[in-house]
Backbone as JSON Lines, residues from 0, in Angstrom:
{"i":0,"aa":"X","n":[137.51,226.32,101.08],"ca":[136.55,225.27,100.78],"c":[136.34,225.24,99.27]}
{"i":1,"aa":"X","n":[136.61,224.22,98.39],"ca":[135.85,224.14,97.68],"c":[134.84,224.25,97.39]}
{"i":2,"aa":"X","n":[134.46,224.29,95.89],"ca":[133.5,224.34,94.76],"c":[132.09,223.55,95.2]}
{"i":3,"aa":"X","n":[132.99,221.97,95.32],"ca":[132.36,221.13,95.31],"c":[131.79,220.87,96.53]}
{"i":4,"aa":"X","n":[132.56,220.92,97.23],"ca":[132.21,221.1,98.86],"c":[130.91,222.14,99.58]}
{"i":5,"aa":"X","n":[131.49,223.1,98.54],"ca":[130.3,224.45,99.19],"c":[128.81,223.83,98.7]}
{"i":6,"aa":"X","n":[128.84,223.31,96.89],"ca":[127.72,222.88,96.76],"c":[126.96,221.76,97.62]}
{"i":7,"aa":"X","n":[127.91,220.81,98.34],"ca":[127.22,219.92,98.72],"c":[126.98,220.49,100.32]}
{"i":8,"aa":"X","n":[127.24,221.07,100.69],"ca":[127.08,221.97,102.08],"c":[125.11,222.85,101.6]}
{"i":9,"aa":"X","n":[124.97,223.45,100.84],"ca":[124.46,224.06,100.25],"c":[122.98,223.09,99.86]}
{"i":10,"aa":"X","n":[123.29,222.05,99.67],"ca":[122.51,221.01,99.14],"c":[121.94,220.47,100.54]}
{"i":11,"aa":"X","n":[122.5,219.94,101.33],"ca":[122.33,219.35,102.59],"c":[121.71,220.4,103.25]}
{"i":12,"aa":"X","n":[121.58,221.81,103.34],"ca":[121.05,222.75,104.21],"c":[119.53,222.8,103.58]}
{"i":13,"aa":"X","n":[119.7,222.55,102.39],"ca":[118.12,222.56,101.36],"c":[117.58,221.31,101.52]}
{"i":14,"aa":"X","n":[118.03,220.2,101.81],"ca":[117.41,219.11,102.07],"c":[116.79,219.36,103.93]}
{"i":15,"aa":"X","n":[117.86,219.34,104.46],"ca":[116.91,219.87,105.78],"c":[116.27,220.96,105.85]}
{"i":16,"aa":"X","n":[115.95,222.39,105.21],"ca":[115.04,222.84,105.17],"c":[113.73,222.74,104.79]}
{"i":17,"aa":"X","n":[113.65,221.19,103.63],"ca":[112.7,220.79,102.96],"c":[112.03,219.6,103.48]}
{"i":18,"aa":"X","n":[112.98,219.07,104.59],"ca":[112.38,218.0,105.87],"c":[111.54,218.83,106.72]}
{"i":19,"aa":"X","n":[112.0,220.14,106.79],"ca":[111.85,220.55,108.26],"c":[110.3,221.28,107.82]}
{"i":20,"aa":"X","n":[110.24,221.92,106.83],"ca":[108.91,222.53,106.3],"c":[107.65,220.91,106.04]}
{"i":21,"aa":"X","n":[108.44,219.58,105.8],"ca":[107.46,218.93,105.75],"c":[107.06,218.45,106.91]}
{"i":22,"aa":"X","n":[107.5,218.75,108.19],"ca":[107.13,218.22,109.48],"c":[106.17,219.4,109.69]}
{"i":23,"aa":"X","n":[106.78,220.78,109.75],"ca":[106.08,221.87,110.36],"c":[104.69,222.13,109.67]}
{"i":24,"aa":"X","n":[104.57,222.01,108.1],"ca":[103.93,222.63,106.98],"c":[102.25,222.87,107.51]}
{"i":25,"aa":"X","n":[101.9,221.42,108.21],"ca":[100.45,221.12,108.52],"c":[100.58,220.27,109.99]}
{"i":26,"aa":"X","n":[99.7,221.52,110.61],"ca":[99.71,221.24,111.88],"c":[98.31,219.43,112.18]}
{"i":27,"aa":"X","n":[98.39,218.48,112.87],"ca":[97.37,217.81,113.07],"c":[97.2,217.75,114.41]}
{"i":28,"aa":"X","n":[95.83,217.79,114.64],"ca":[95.33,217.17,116.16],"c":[95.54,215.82,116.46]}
{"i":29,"aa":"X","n":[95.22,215.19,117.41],"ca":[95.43,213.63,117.73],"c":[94.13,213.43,116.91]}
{"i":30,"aa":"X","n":[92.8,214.05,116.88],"ca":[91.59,213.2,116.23],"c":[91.7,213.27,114.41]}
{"i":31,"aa":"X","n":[93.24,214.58,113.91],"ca":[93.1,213.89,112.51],"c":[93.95,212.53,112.19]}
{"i":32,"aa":"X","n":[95.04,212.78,113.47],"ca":[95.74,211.93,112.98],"c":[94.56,209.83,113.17]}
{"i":33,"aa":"X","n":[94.27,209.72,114.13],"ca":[93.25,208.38,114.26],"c":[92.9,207.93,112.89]}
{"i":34,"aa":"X","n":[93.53,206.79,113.07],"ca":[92.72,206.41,111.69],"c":[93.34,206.31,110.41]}
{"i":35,"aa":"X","n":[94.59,207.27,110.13],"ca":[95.3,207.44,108.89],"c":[96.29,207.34,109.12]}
{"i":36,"aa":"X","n":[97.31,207.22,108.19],"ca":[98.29,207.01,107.68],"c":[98.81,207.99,106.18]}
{"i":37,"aa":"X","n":[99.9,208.52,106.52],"ca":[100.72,209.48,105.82],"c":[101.56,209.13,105.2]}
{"i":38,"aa":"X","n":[101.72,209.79,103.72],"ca":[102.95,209.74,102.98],"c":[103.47,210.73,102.15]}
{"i":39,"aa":"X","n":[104.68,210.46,102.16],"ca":[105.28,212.15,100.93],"c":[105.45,210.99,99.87]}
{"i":40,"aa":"X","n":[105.11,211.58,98.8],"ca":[105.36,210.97,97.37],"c":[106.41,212.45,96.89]}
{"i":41,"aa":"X","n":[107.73,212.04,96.61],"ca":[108.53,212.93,95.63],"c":[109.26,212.49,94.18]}
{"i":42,"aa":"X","n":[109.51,213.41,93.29],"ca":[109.72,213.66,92.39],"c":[111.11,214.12,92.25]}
{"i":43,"aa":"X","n":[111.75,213.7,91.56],"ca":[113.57,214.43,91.2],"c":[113.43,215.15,90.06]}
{"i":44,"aa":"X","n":[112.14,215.33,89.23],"ca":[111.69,216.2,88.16],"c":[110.56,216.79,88.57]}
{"i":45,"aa":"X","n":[110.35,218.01,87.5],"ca":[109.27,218.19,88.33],"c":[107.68,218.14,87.83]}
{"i":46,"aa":"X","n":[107.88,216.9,88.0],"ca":[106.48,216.17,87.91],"c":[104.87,216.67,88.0]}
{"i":47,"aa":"X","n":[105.1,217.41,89.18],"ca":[103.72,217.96,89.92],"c":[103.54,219.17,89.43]}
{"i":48,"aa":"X","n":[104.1,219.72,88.64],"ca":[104.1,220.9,88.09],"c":[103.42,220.66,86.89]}
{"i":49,"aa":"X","n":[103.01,219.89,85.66],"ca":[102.52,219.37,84.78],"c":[100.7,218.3,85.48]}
{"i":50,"aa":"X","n":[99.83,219.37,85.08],"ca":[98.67,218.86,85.88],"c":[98.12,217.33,85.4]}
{"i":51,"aa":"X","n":[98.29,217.16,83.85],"ca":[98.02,215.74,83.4],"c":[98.82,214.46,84.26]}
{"i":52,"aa":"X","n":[100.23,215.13,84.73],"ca":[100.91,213.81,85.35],"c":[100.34,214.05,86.49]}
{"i":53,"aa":"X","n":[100.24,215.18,87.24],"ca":[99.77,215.11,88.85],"c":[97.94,214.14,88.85]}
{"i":54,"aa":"X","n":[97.35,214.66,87.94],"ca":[96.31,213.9,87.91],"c":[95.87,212.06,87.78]}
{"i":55,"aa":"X","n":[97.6,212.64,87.21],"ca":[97.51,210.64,86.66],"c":[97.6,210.12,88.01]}
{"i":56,"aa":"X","n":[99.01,211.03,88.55],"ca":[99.34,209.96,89.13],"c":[98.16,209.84,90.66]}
{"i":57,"aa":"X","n":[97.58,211.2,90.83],"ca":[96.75,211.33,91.83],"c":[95.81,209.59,91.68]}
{"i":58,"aa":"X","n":[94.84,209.6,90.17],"ca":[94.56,208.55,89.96],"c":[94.93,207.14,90.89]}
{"i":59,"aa":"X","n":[95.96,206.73,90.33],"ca":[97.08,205.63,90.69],"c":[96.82,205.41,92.23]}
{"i":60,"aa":"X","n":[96.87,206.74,93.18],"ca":[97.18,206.83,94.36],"c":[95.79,206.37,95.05]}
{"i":61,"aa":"X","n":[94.9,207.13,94.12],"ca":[93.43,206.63,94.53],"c":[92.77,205.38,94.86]}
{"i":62,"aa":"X","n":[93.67,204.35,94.11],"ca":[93.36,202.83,93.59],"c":[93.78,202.52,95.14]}
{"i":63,"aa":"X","n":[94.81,202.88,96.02],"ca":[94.98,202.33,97.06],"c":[94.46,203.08,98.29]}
{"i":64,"aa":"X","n":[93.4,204.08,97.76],"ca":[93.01,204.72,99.28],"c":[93.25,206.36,99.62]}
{"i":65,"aa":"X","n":[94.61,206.62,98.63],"ca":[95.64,207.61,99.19],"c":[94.71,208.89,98.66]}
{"i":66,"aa":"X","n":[94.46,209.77,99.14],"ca":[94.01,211.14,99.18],"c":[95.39,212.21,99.25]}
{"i":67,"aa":"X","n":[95.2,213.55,98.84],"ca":[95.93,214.71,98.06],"c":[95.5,215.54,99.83]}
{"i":68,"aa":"X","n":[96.58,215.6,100.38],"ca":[96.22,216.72,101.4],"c":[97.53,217.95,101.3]}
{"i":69,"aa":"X","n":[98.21,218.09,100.66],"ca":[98.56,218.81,100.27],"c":[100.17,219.03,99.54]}
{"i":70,"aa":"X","n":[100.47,219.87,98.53],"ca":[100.72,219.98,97.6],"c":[102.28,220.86,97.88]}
{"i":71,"aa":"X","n":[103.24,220.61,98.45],"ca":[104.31,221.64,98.84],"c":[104.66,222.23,97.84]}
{"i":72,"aa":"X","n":[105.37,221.95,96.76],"ca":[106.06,222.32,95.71],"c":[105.74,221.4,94.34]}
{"i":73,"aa":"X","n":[106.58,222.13,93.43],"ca":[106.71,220.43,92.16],"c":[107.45,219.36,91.74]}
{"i":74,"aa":"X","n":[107.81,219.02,93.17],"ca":[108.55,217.67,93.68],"c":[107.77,216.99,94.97]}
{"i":75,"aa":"X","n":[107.13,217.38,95.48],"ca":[106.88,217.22,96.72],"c":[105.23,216.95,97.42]}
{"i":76,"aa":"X","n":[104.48,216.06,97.45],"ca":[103.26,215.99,97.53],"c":[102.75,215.2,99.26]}
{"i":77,"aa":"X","n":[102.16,214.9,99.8],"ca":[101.48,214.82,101.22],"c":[100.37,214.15,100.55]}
{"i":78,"aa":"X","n":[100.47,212.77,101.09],"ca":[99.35,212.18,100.98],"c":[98.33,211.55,101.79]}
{"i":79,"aa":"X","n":[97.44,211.17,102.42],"ca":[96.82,210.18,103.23],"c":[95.99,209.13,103.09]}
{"i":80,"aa":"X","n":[95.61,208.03,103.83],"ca":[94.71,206.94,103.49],"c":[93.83,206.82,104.68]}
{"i":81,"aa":"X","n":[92.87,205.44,105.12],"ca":[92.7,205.07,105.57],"c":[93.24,204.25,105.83]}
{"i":82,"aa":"X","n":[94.12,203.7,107.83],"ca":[94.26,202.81,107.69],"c":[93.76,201.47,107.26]}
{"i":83,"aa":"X","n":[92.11,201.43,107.43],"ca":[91.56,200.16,106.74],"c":[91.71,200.16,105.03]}
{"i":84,"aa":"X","n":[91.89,200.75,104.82],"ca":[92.72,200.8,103.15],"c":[93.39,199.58,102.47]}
{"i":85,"aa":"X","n":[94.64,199.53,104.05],"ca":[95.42,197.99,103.54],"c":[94.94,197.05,103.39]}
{"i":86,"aa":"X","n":[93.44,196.78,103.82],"ca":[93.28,195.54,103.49],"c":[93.18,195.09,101.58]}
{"i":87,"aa":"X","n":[93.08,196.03,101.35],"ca":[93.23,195.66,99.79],"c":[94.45,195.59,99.02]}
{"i":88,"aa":"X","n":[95.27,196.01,99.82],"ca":[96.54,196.35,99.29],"c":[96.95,195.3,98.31]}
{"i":89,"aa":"X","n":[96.82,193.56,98.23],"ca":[97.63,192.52,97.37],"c":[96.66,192.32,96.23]}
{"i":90,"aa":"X","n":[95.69,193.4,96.03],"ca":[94.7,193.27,95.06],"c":[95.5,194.25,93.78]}
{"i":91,"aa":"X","n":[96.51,195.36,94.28],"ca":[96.8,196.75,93.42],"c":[98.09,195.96,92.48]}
{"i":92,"aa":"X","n":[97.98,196.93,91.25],"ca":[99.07,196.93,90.63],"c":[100.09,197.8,90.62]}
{"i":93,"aa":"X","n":[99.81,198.48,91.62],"ca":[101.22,199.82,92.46],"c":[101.45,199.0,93.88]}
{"i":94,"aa":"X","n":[102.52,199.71,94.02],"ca":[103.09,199.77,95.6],"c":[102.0,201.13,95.98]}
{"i":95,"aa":"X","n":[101.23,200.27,96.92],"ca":[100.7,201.51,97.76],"c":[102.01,202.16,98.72]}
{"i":96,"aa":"X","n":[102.93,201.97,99.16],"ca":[103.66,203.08,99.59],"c":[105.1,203.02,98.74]}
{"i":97,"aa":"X","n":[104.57,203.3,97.62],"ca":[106.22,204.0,97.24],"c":[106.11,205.52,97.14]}
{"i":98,"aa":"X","n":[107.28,206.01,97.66],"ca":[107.26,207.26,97.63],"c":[108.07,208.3,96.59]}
{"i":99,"aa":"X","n":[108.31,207.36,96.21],"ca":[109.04,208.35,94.36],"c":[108.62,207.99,93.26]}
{"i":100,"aa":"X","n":[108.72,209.15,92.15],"ca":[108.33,208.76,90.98],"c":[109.37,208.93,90.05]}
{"i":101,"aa":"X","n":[109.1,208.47,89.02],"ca":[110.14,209.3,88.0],"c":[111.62,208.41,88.39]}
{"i":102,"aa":"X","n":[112.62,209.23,87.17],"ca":[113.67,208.86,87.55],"c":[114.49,208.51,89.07]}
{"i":103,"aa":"X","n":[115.81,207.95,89.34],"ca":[116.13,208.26,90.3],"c":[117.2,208.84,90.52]}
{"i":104,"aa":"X","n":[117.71,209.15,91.86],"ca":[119.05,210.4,91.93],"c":[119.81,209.65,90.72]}
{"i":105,"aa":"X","n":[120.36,208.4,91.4],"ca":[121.78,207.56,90.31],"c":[121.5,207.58,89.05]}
{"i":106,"aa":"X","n":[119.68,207.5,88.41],"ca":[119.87,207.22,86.56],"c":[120.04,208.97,86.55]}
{"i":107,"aa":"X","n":[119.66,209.65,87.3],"ca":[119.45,211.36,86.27],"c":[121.19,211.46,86.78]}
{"i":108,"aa":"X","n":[122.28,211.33,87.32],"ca":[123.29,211.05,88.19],"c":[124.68,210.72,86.8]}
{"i":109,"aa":"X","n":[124.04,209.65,86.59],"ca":[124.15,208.93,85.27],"c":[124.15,209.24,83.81]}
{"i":110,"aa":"X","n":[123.12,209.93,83.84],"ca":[122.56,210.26,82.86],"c":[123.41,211.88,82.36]}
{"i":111,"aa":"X","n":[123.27,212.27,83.23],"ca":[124.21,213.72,83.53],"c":[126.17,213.12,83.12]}
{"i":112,"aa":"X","n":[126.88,211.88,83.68],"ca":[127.91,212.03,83.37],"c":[127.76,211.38,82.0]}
{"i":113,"aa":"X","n":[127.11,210.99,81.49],"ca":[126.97,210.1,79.97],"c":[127.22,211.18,78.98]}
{"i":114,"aa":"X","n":[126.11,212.1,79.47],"ca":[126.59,213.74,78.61],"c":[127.42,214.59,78.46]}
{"i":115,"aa":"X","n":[128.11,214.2,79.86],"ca":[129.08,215.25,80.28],"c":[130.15,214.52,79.24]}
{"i":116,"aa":"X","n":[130.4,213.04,79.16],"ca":[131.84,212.48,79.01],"c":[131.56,212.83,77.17]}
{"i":117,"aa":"X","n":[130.4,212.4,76.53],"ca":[129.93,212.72,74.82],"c":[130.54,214.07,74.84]}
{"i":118,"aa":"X","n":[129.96,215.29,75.76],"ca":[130.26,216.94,75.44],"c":[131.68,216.76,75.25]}
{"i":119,"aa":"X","n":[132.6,215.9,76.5],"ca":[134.16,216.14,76.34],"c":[134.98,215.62,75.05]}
{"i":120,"aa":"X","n":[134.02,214.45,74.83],"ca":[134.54,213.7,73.32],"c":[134.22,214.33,71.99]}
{"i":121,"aa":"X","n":[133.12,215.31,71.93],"ca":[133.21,216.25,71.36],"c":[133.74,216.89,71.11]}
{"i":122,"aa":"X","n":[134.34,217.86,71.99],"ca":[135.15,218.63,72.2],"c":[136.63,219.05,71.66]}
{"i":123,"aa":"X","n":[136.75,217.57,72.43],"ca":[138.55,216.63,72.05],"c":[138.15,216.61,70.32]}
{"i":124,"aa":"X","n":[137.47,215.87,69.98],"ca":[137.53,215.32,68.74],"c":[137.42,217.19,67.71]}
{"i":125,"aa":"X","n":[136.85,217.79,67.75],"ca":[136.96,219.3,67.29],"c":[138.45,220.07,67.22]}
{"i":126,"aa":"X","n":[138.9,219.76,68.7],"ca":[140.26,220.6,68.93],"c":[140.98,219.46,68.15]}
{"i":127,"aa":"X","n":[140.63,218.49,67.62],"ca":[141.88,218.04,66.68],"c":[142.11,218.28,65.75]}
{"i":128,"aa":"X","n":[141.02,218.5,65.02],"ca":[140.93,218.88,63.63],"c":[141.89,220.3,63.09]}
């Protein structure tokens, strides 16, 4: 098996371990669930780890209802509302349910081969001299 292969084997086992801890993480009764509505807000940086951005963005989340129930990692956040919440929803200047922040896989994706191809043209251009 490849390199590349093992990593993405490797990657996929960490993504379902990181589904599977967000199903298990917090147990609810039927009387918390009544009434609300859930969301994961994630990060491809790590966002939540820096308290001024978690605060901001907590802020932001507030404007539509959304409450902080808990905090997995510093990508990874659990949020809730009231469903009567939506009724305000075409009043906000956010998407009350988007669930990412920050960059995304394809620009950091991107962004990563832009560097990679400069490091190689570097490189080349050195070994000529």
């Amino acid at each position: 098996m490849s390199a590349a292969n093992m990593a993405a084997v490797a990657a996929a086992q960490q993504q379902k371990l990181r589904q599977q801890e967000e199903e298990e993480m917090t147990e609810y009764s039927k009387n918390d669930l009544d009434g609300w509505e859930f969301k994961i807000v994630r990060a491809n940086l790590k966002s939540f780890r820096n308290s001024h951005e978690l605060n901001g963005l907590l802020q932001e989340e507030s404007q539509a209802g959304w409450e902080l129930v808990e905090k997995f990692d510093d990508h990874r956040l659990r949020l809730k509302r009231k469903i009567s919440a939506r009724k305000n929803d075409y009043n906000l200047s956010i998407d009350p349910y988007r669930t990412t922040i920050g960059p995304s896989d394809k620009n950091i994706a991107m962004l990563f081969l832009i560097a990679m191809f400069v490091f190689l043209i570097f490189i080349i251009s050195i070994s000529s001299l």
